[in-house]
Structures are given as C-alpha cells and as structure tokens.
C-alpha positions as CSV (number, residue, x, y, z in Angstrom):
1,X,187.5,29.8,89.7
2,X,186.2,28.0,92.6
3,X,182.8,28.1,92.9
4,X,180.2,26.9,96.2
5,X,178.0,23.9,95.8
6,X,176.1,25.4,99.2
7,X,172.7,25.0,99.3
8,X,169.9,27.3,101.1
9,X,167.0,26.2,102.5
10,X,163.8,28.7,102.7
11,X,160.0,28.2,103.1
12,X,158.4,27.9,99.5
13,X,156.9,31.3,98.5
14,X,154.4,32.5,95.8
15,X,157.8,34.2,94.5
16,X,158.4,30.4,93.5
17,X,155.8,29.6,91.4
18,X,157.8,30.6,88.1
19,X,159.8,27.6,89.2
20,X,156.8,25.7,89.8
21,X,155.2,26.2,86.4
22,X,158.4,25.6,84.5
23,X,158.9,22.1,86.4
24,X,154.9,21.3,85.5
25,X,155.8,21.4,81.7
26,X,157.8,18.8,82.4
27,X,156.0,15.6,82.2
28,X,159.0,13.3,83.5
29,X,158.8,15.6,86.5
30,X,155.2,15.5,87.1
31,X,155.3,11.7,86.9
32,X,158.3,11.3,89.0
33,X,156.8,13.7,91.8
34,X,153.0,12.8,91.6
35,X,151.9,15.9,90.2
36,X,148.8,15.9,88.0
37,X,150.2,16.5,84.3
38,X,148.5,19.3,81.8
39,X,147.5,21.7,85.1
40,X,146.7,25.0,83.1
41,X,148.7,28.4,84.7
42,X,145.6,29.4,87.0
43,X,144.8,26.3,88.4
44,X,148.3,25.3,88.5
45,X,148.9,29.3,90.4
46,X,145.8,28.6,92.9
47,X,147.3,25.1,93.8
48,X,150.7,26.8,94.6
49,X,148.9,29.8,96.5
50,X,147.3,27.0,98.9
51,X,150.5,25.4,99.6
52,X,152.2,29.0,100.5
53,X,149.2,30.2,102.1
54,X,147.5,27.7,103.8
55,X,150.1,25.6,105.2
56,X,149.3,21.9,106.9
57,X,149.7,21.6,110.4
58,X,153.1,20.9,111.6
59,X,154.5,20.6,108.3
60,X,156.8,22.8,107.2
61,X,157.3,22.9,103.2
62,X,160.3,24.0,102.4
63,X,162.3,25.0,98.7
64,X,166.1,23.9,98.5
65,X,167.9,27.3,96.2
66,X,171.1,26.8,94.8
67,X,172.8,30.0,93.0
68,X,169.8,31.4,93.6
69,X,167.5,29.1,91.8
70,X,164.9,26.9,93.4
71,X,166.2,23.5,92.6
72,X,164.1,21.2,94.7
73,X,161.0,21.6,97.0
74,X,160.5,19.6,100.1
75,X,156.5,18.6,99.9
C-alpha cells in the first residue's frame, strides 16, 4: 500500500483544542514551544479560545493536519 505524506494546512480552530490539551501534558513539548507547563483544562481552553477568536493583526495562525490529525501549529 502506498500511502500520501501530504500535508494540509487550515487556520487553527476551537475544533483543535483536543490536540491542544493533549500536547500541554507533554512537558518536553511545552518546554520546547514556550508554553507555560501545568495550565489546568479551563484556562488552558480560554487561552485557545483567544487565539481562534481573537486573532493578532496580520497574523495568520495556522494548524498543519496530516491524515487528519493536527500535527503542528504555526504560532
């Protein structure tokens, strides 16, 4: 079977944020990315809400999906 390595690129929605919280369990991650470690879910959720919500001028976040799976996020 061959399968595609293709990649999609979509702006980051609150339909993310189970990706989101999974990668903020993840202390290596946090570290590596600059994200403050031991956010609890709501805070964590009204963080991610901001992003989606209230985007920064001229900035465009976006999440990189693979297989339908966000894999990375553009921040």
């Amino acid at each position: 079977m061959i399968e595609s390595n293709k990649i999609k690129l979509h702006p980051i929605a609150i339909n993310d944020f189970k990706t989101i919280l999974e990668w903020s369990q993840n202390d290596t991650f946090c570290k590596a990315y600059g994200w403050d470690l031991n956010k609890d879910r709501e805070e964590l959720y009204i963080w991610w809400e901001n992003l989606v919500n209230r985007p920064s001028k001229g900035f465009l976040r976006l999440g990189i999906e693979r297989k339908g799976q966000l894999i990375a996020m553009q921040t």
